[in-house]
N, C-alpha and C positions, 0 to 999 in steps of 0.2 A: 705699896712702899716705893718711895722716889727718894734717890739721891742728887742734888745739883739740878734742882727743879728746872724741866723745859719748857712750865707753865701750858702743860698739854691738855686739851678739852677732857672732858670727861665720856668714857667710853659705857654705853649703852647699849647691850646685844639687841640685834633685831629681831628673832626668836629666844624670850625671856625663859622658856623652858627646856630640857635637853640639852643648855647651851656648848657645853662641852661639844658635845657629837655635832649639832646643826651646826655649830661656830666652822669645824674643821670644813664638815660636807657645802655649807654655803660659800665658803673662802673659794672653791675650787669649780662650783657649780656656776658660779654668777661670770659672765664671760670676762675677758680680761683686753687692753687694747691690744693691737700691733706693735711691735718696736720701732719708733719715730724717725726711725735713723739706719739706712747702711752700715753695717759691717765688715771688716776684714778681718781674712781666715788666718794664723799662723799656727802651725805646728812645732811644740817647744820637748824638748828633749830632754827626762830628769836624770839624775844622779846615776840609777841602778839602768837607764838604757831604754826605758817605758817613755812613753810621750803622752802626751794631751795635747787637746785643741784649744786655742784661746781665740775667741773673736773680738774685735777691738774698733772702735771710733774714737776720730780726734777730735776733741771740743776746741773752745776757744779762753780755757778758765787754766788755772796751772792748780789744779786737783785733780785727783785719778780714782775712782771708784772698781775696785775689781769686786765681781759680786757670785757668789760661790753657792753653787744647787744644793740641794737636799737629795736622799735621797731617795736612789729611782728617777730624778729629774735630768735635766740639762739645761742650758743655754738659751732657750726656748722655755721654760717653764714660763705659767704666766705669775709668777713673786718675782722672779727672775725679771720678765720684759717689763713688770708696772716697777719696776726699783729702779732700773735702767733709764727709763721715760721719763721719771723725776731728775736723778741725772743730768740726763741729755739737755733737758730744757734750764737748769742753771749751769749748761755750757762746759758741762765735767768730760774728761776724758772716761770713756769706760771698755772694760774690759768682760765681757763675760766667758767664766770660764767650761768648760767641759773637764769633770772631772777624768784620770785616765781611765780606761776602759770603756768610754762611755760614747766614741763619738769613733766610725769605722774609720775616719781620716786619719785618727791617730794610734800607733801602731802599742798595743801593753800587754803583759805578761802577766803581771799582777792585775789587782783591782783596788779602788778605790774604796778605805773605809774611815771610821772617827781616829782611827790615829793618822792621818797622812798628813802632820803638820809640815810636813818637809815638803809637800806637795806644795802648798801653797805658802810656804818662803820662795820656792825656784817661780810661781805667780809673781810676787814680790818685786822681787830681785828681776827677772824678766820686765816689770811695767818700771821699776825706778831704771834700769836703760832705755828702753822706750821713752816716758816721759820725764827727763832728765828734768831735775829741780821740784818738779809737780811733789805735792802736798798727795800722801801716799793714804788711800782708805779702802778697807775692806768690809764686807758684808757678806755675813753666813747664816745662811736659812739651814733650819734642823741640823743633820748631821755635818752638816760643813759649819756649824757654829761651832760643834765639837771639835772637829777641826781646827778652826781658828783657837780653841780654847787651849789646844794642844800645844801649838804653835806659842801662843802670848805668854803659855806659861814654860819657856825653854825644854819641855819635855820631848818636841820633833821642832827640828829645826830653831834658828837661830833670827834670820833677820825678819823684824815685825814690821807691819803697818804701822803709820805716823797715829791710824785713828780705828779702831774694828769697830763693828756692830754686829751684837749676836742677836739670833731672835729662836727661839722654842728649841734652845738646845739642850739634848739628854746629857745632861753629867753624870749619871751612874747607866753606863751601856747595860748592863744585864738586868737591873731592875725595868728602862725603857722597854725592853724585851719581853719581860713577865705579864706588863703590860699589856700589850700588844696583840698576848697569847687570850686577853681572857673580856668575856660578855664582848658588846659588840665591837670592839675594838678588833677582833677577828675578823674583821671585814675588811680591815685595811693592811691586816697583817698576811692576808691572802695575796690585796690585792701587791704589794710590795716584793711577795716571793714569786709570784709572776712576772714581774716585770723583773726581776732580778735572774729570773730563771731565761727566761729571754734572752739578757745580756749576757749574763756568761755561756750559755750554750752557741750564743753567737760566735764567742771568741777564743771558748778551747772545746775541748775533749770531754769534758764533764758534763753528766748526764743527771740531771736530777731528779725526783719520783714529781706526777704530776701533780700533785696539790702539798700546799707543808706552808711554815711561817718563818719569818724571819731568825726564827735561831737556829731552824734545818738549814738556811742558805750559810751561817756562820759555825756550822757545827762541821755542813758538807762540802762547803767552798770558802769562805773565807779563811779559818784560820789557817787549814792546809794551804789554801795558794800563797798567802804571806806572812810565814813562818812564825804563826803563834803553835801552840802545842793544840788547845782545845778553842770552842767557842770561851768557855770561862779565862781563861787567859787570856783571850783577847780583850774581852769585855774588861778585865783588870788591866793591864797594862793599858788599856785606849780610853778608860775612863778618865775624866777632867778632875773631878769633884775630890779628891787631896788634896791636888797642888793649884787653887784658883788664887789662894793666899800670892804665889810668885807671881805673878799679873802686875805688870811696871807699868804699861802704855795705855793711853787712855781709851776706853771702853766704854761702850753702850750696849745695854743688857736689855731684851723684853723677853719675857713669860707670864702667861696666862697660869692661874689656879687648875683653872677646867681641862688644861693641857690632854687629852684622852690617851699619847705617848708618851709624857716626859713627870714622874714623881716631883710634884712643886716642893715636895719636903725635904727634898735637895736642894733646894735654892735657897730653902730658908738656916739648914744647917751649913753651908757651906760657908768656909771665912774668904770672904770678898775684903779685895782691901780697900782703903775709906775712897781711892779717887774711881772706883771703877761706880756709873751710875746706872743704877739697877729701877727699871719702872717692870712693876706686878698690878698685873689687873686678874681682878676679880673671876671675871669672862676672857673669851675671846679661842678658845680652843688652839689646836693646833696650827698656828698662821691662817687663824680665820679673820678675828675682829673685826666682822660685818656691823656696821653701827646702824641704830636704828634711824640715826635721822643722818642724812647729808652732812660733809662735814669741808667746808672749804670746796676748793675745787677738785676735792678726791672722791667724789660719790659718798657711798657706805664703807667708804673701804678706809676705817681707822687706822690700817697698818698701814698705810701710802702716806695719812695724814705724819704718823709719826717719824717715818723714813725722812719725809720733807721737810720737818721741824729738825731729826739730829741734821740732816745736809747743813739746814740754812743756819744750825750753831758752829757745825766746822766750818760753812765757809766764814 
């Protein structure tokens, strides 16, 4: 399903069976470039006194791309460095962010989850002083889609992006989870409470049991560190999928069927309003869409193809 056609090839998984699971595992297995470009570090300071780190290059274009991890990820991730790279070389200003808690440079309290649209308004807000006048754009992989979703639809914070781009973001947080919990999707819901267990043992008091999945880390650390009552209350109040209808600014939507995290039958019940353009593919798993044949000068990697095609419609 496409709204406001980008005239985009047609996407062909490169392993035709399992595609779901091999989409996500080869998205992440198949190496990724370096980032093309020098970075500078600043540390930005939000509302409640938390900070993040934002890394930043200056291009030669007056557009700004600030491009926002997934979680478990960072600034480094490689969605993150190949989205960046496209960027860089049509001359964009970019920002890649560290969500809070995520980066030891920047000092937090809390942590970072799908409601912190207020997080990345004060991103926002920070790059339109930064790059005064520049054409304002953001991009959010998995849960920092949610994020942005949160943000566009005035439920955390206030000032938007001139343009977002979401790509395999859970709109129903506690169905994502259910998910998560069952057949082999348990491998990655392992792997994510390890890495989460990491981070927060790195930066408080909290102790968690050695093995569990991502609703143990929101049952035992999330809602307690930022003031939800339960994991299920968070999962409501941080869920997008009511309020997608209040969505004014124009938006680029991608999700795969075979999504192995995110319920596509939330995409399809959800009221999107007519100017936000939504492309569903068949395939392509969780920020995998490995294409079976070369696709331009993006390899197999039909998600770089499509990054490059919304770029070159905003610019």
């Amino acid at each position: 399903m496409q709204k406001n056609e980008l005239n985009l090839l047609s996407f062909y998984p490169m392993v035709p069976a399992w595609t779901g699971h091999s989409q996500t595992l080869l998205g992440h297995l198949i190496p990724s470039a370096a980032l093309n470009a020098l970075f500078t570090q600043e540390v930005v300071t939000l509302s409640d006194g938390d900070e993040l780190l934002l890394e930043y290059n200056i291009g030669t274009q007056d557009i700004t791309l600030c491009i926002f991890h997934g979680l478990g990820g960072d600034s480094q991730s490689d969605y993150v460095r190949r989205a960046a790279n496209i960027a860089l070389a049509l001359g964009w200003n970019v920002v890649l962010v560290n969500h809070r808690s995520v980066s030891e440079l920047a000092r937090a309290k809390r942590s970072y989850h799908s409601g912190r649209g207020d997080d990345a308004e004060a991103v926002v807000n920070w790059s339109r002083k930064k790059f005064v006048g520049s054409k304002q754009v953001a991009v959010g992989f998995s849960m920092s889609g949610s994020i942005l979703l949160n943000l566009l639809t005035g439920r955390y914070g206030k000032l938007t992006p001139d343009v977002s781009i979401v790509v395999n973001a859970p709109l129903d947080l506690g169905g994502s989870a259910d998910l998560l919990s069952k057949g082999f999707s348990k491998i990655y819901d392992v792997r994510f409470f390890l890495m989460l267990k990491k981070l927060i043992e790195r930066n408080t008091a909290v102790r968690l049991p050695l093995l569990g999945g991502t609703r143990d880390i929101d049952d035992l650390y999330t809602a307690n560190a930022n003031g939800f009552i339960d994991r299920h209350d968070y999962y409501t109040q941080c869920s997008s999928l009511l309020h997608l209808e209040n969505i004014s600014s124009p938006i680029f939507v991608l999700t795969a069927e075979d999504d192995p995290f995110v319920d596509f039958a939330t995409y399809q019940t959800a009221k999107w309003p007519d100017h936000v353009h939504l492309t569903y593919l068949k395939h392509g798993g969780h920020m995998g869409y490995i294409n079976r044949y070369s696709i331009e000068n993006h390899g197999h990697r039909w998600l770089d193809y499509y990054l490059s095609r919304v770029f070159k419609t905003i610019t």
